[in-house]
Z-matrix of the N, CA and C atoms (Angstrom, degrees):
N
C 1 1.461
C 2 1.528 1 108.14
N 3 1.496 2 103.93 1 127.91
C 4 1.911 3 102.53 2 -179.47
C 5 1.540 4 94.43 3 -94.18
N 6 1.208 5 115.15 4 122.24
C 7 1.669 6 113.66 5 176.57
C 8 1.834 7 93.55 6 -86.41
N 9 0.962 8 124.02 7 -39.29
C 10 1.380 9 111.98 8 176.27
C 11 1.334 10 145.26 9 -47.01
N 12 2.311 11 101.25 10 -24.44
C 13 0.849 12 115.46 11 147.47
C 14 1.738 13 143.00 12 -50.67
N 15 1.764 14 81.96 13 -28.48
C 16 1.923 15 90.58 14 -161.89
C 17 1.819 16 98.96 15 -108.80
N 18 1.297 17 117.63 16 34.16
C 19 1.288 18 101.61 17 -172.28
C 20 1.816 19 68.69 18 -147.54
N 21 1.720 20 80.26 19 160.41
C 22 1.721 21 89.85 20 162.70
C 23 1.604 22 98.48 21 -178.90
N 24 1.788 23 114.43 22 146.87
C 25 1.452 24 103.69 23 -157.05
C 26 1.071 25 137.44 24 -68.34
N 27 1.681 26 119.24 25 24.48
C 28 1.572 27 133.32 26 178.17
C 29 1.458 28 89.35 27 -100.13
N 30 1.284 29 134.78 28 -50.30
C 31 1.251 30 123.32 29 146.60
C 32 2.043 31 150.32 30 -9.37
N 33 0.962 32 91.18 31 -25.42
C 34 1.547 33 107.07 32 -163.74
C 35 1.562 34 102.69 33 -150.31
N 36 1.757 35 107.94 34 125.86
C 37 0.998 36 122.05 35 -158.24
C 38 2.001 37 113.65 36 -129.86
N 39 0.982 38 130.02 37 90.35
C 40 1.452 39 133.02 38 170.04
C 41 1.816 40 124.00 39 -13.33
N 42 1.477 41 81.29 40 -42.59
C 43 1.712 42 97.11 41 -173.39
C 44 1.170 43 112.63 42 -175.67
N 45 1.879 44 85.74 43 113.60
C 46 1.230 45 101.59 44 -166.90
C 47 1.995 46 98.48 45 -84.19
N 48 1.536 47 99.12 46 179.16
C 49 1.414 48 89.39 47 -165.08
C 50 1.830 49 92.71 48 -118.37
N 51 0.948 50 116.18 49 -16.57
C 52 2.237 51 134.28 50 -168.42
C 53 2.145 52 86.77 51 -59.94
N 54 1.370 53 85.66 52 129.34
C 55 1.570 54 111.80 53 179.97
C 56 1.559 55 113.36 54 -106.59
N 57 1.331 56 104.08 55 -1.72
C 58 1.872 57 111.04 56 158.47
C 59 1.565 58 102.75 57 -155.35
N 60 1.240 59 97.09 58 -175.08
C 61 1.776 60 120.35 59 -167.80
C 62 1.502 61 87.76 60 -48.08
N 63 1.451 62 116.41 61 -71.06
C 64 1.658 63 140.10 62 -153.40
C 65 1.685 64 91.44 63 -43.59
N 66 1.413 65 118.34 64 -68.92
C 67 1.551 66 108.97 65 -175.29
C 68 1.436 67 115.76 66 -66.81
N 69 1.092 68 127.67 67 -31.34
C 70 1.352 69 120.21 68 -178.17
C 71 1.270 70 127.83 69 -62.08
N 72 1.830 71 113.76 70 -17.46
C 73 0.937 72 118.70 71 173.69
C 74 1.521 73 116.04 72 -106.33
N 75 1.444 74 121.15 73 -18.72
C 76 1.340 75 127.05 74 138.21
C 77 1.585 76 122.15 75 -19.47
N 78 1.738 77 87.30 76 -88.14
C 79 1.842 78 96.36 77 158.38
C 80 2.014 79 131.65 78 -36.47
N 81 1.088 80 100.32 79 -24.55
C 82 1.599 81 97.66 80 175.96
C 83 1.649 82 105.83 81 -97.40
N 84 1.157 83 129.74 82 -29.25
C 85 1.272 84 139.79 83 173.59
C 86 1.143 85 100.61 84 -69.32
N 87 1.329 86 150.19 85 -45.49
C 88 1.315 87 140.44 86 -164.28
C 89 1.695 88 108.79 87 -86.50
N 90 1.475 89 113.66 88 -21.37
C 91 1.278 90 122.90 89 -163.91
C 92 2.069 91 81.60 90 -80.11
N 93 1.295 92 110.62 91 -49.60
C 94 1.642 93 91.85 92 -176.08
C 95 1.228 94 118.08 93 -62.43
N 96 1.647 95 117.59 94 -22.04
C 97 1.277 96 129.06 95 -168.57
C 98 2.014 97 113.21 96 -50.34
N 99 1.566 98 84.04 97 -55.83
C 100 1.522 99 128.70 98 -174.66
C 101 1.827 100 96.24 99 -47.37
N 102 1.655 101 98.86 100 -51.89
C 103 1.209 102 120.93 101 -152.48
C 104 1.840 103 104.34 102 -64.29
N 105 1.579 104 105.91 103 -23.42
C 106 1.261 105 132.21 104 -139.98
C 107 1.448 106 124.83 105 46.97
N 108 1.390 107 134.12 106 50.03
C 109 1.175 108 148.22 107 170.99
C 110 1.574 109 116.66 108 -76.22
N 111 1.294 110 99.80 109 -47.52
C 112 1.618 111 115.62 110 159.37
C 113 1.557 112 126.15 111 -135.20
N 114 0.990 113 99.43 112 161.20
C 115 1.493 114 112.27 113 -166.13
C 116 1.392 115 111.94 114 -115.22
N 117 1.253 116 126.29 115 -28.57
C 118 1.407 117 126.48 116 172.56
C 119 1.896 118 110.62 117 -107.00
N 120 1.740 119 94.21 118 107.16
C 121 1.590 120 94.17 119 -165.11
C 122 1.640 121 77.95 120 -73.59
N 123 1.370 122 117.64 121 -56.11
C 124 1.716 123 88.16 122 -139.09
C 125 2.041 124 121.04 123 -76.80
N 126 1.366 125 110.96 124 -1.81
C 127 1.295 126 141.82 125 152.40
C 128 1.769 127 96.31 126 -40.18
N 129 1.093 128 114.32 127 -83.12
C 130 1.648 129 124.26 128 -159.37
C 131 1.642 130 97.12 129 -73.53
N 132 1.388 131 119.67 130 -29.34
C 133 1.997 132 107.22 131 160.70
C 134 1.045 133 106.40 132 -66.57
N 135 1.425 134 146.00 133 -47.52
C 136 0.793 135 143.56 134 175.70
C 137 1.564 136 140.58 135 -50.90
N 138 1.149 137 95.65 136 -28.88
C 139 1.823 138 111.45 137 179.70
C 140 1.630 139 95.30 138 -100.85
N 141 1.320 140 129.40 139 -22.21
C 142 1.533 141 128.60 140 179.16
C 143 1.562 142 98.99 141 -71.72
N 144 1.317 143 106.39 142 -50.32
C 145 1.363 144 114.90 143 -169.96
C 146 1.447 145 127.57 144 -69.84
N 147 1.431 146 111.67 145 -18.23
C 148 1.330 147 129.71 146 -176.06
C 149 1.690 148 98.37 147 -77.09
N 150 1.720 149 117.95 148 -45.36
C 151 1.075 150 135.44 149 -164.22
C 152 1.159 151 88.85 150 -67.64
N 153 1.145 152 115.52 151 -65.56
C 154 1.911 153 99.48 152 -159.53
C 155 1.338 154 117.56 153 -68.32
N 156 1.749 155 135.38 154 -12.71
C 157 1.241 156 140.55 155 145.49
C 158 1.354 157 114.36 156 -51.59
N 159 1.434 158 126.80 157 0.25
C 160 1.640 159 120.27 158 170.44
C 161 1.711 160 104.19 159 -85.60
N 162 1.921 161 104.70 160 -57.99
C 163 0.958 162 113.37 161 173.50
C 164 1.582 163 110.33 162 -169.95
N 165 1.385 164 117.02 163 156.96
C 166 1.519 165 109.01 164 -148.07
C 167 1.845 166 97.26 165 -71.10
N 168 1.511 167 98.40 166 159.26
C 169 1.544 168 93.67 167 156.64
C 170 1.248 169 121.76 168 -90.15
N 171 1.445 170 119.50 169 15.13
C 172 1.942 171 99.05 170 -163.45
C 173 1.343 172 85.97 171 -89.76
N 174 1.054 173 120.01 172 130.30
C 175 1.828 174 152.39 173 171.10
C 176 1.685 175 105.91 174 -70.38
N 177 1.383 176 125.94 175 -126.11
C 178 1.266 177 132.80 176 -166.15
C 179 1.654 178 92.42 177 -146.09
N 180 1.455 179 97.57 178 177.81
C 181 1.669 180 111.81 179 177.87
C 182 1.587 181 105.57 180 37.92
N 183 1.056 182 134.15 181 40.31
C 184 1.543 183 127.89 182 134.80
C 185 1.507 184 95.83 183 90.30
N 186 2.054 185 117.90 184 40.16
C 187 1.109 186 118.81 185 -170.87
C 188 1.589 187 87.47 186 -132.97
N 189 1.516 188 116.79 187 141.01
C 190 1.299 189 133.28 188 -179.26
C 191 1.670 190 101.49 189 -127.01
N 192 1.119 191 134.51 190 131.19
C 193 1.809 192 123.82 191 -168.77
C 194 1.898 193 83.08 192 -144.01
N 195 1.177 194 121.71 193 58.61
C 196 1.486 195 121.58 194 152.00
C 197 1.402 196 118.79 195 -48.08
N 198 1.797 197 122.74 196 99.84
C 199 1.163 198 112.02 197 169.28
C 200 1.679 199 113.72 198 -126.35
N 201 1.202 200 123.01 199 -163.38
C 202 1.548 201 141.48 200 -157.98
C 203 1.440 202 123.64 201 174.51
N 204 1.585 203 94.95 202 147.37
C 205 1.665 204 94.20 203 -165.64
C 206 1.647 205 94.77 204 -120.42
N 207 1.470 206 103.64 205 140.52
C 208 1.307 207 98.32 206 168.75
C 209 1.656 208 121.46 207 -153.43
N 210 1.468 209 128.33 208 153.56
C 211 1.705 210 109.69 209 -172.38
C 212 1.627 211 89.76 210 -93.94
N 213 1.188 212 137.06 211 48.69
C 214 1.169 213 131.48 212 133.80
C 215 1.880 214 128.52 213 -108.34
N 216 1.230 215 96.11 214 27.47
C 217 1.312 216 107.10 215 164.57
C 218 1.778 217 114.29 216 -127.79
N 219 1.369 218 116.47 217 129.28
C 220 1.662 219 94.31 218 170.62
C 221 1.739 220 112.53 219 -94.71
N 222 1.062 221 130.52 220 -4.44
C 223 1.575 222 129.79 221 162.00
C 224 1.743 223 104.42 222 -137.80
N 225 1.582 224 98.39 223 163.24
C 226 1.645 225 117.74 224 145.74
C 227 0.972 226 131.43 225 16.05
N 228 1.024 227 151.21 226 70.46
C 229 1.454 228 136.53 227 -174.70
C 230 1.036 229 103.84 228 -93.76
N 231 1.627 230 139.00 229 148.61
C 232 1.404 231 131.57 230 160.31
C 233 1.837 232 107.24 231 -149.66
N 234 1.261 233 95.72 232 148.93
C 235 1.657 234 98.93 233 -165.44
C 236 2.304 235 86.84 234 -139.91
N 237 1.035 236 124.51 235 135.38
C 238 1.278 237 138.51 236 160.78
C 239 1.305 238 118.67 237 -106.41
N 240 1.599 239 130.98 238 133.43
C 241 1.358 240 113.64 239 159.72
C 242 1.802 241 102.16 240 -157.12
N 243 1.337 242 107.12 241 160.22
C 244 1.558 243 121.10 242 -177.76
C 245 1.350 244 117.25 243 -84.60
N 246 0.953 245 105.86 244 172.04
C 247 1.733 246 112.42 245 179.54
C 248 1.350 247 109.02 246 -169.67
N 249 1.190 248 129.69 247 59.29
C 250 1.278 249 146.69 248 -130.01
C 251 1.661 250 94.00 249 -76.36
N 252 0.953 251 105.69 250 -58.34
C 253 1.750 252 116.34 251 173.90
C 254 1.840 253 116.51 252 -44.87
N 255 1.454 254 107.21 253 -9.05
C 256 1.679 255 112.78 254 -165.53
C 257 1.607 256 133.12 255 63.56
N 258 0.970 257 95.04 256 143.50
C 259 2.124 258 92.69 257 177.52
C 260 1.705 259 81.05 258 -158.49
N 261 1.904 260 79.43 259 131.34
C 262 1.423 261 117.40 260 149.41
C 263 1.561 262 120.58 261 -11.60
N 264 1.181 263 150.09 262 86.88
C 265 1.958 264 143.08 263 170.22
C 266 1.115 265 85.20 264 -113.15
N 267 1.179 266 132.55 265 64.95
C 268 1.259 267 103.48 266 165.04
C 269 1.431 268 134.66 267 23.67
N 270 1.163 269 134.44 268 47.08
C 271 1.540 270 145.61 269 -178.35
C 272 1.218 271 112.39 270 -28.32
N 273 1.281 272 140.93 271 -174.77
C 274 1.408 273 143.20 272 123.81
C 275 1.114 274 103.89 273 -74.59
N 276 1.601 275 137.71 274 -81.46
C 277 1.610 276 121.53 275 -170.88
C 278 1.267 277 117.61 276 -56.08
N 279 1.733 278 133.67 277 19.33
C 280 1.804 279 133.70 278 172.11
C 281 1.831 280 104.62 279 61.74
N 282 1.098 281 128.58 280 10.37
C 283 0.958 282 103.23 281 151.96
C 284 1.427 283 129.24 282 -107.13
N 285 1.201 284 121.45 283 -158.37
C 286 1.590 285 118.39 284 -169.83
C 287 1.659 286 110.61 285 -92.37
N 288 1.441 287 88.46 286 146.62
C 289 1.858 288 96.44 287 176.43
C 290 1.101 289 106.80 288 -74.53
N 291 1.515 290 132.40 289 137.12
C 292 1.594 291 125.57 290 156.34
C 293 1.829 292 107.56 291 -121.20
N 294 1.164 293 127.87 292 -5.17
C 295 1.576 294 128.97 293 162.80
C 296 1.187 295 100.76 294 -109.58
N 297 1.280 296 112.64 295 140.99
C 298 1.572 297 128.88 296 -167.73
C 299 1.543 298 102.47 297 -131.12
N 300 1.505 299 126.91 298 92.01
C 301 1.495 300 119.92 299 172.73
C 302 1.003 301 99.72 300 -102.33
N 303 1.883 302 121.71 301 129.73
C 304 1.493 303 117.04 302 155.76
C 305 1.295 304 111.97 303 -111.52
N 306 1.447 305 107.07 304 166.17
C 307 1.341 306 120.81 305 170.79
C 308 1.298 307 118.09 306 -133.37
N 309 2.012 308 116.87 307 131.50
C 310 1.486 309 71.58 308 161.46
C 311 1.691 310 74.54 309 -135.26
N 312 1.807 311 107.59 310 174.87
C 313 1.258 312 114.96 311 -158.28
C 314 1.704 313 93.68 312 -126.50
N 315 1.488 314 96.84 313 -174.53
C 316 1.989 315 106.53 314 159.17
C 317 1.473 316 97.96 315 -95.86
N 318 1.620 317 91.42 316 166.30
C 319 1.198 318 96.68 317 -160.41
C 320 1.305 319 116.45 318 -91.63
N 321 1.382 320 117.58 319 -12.78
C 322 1.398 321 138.03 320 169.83
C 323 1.821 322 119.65 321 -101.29
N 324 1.697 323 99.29 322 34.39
C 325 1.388 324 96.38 323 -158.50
C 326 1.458 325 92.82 324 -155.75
N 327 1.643 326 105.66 325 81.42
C 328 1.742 327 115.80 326 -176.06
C 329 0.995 328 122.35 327 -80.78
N 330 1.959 329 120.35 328 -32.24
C 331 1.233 330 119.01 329 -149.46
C 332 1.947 331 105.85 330 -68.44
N 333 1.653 332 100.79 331 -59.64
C 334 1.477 333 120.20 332 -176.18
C 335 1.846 334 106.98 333 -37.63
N 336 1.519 335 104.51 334 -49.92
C 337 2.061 336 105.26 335 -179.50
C 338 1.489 337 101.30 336 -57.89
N 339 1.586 338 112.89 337 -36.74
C 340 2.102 339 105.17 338 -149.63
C 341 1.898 340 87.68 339 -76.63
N 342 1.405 341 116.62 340 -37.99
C 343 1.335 342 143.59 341 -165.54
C 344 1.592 343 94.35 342 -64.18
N 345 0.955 344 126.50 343 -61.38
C 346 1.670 345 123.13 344 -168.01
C 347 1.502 346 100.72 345 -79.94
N 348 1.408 347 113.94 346 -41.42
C 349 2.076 348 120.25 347 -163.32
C 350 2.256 349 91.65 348 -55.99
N 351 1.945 350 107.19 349 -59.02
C 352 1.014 351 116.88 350 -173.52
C 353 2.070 352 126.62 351 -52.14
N 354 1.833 353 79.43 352 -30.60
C 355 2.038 354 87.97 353 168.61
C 356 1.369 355 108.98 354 -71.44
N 357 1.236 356 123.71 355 -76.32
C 358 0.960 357 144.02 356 -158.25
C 359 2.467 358 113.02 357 -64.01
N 360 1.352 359 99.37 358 -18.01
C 361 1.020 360 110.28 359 153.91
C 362 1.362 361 119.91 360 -71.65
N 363 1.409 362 116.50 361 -64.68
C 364 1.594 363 118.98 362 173.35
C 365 1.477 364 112.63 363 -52.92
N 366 1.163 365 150.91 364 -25.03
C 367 1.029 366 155.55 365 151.81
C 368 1.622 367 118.23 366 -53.00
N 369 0.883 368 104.16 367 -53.99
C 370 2.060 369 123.52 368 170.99
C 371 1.501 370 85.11 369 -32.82
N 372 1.724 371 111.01 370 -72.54
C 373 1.527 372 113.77 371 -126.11
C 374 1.664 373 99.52 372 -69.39
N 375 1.178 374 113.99 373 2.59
C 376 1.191 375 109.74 374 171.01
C 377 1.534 376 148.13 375 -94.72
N 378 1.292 377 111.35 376 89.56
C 379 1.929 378 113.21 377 -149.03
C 380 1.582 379 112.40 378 -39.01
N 381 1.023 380 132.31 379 -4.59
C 382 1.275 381 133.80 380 -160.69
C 383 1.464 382 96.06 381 -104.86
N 384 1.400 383 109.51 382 -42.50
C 385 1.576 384 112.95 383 176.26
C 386 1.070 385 107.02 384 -57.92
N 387 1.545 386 126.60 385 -57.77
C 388 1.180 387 136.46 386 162.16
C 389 1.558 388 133.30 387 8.09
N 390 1.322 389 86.34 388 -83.03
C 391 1.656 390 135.67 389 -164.08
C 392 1.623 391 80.71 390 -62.07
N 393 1.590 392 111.98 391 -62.35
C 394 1.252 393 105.12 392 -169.48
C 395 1.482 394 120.70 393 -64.13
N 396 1.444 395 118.40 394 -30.19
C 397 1.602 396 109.33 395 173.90
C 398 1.592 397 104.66 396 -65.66
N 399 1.055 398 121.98 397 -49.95
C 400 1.484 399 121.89 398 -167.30
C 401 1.808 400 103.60 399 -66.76
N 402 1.029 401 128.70 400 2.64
C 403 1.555 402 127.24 401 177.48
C 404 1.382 403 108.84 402 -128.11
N 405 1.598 404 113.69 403 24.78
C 406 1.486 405 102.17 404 170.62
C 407 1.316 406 112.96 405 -103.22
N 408 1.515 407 121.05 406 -179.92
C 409 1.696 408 101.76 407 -157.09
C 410 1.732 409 72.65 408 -123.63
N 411 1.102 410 134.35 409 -22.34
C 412 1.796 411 118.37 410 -173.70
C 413 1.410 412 112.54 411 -137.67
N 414 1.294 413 110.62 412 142.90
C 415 1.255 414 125.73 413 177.01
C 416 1.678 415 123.39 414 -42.80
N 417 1.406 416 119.08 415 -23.74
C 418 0.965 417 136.47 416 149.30
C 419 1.427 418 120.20 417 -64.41
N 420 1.153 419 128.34 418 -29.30
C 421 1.662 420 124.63 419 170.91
C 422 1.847 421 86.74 420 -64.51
N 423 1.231 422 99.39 421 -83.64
C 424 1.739 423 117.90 422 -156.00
C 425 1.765 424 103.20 423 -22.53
N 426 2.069 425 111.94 424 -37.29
C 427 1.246 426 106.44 425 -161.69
C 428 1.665 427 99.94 426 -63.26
N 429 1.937 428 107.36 427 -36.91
C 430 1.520 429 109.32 428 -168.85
C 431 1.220 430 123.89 429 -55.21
N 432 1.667 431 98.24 430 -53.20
C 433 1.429 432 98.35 431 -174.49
C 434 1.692 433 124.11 432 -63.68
N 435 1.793 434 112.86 433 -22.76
C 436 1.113 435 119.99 434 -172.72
C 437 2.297 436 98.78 435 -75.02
N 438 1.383 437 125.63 436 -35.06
C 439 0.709 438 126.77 437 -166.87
C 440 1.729 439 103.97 438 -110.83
N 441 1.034 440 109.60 439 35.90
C 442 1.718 441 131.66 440 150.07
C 443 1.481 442 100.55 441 -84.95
């Protein structure tokens, strides 16, 4: 998986500005919107939003990966952003998300989401990686180091 392909710096955001789950994922949807990645905002809230009513995405170590499937996308979409200060996703380990990866995919089109969710996870779990997304100053760092 080239993550360098699926990110680009209208994509990926330093600081995000969303004061709960609902905007934050607003805010990353609109950043692809902007990006023209997708075209149907309220389609891709909608399939994000459905997802996290199954069960939350915020993961562990201060990682939130809110995604959604929808046939109004024909590839990948992916949008990143910080929140350096943390907000509530409901985590599994209860603390706060401060990296925000979304995805949203087609709906008949598994391999490319399991393929990017599985890189870009193994990469997460590593504090150093971490450390380094959360201390970059441009969206262009975050794309390098994530696609190192």
């Amino acid at each position: 998986m080239n993550i360098k392909k699926t990110l680009s710096r209208e994509t990926v955001s330093l600081n995000l500005q969303g004061e709960d789950k609902n905007s934050i994922i607003e805010e990353l949807v609109d950043m692809m919107v902007s990006a023209g990645k997708i075209t149907n905002r309220k389609a891709a809230i909608k399939a994000i939003l459905d997802r996290e009513k199954k069960m939350s995405t915020g993961m562990q170590n201060g990682i939130a990966i809110p995604h959604g499937k929808t046939d109004t996308v024909e590839s990948l979409a992916v949008a990143i952003g910080l929140k350096k200060e943390g907000l509530d996703f409901k985590s599994l380990d209860g603390k706060p998300s401060i990296i925000f990866i979304m995805t949203i995919s087609p709906v008949n089109r598994t391999g490319p989401h399991i393929q990017f969710l599985a890189e870009i996870s193994r990469q997460l779990n590593e504090p150093e990686t971490r450390k380094r997304v959360l201390d970059a100053s441009s969206p262009d760092q975050i794309i390098e180091i994530l696609s190192g």
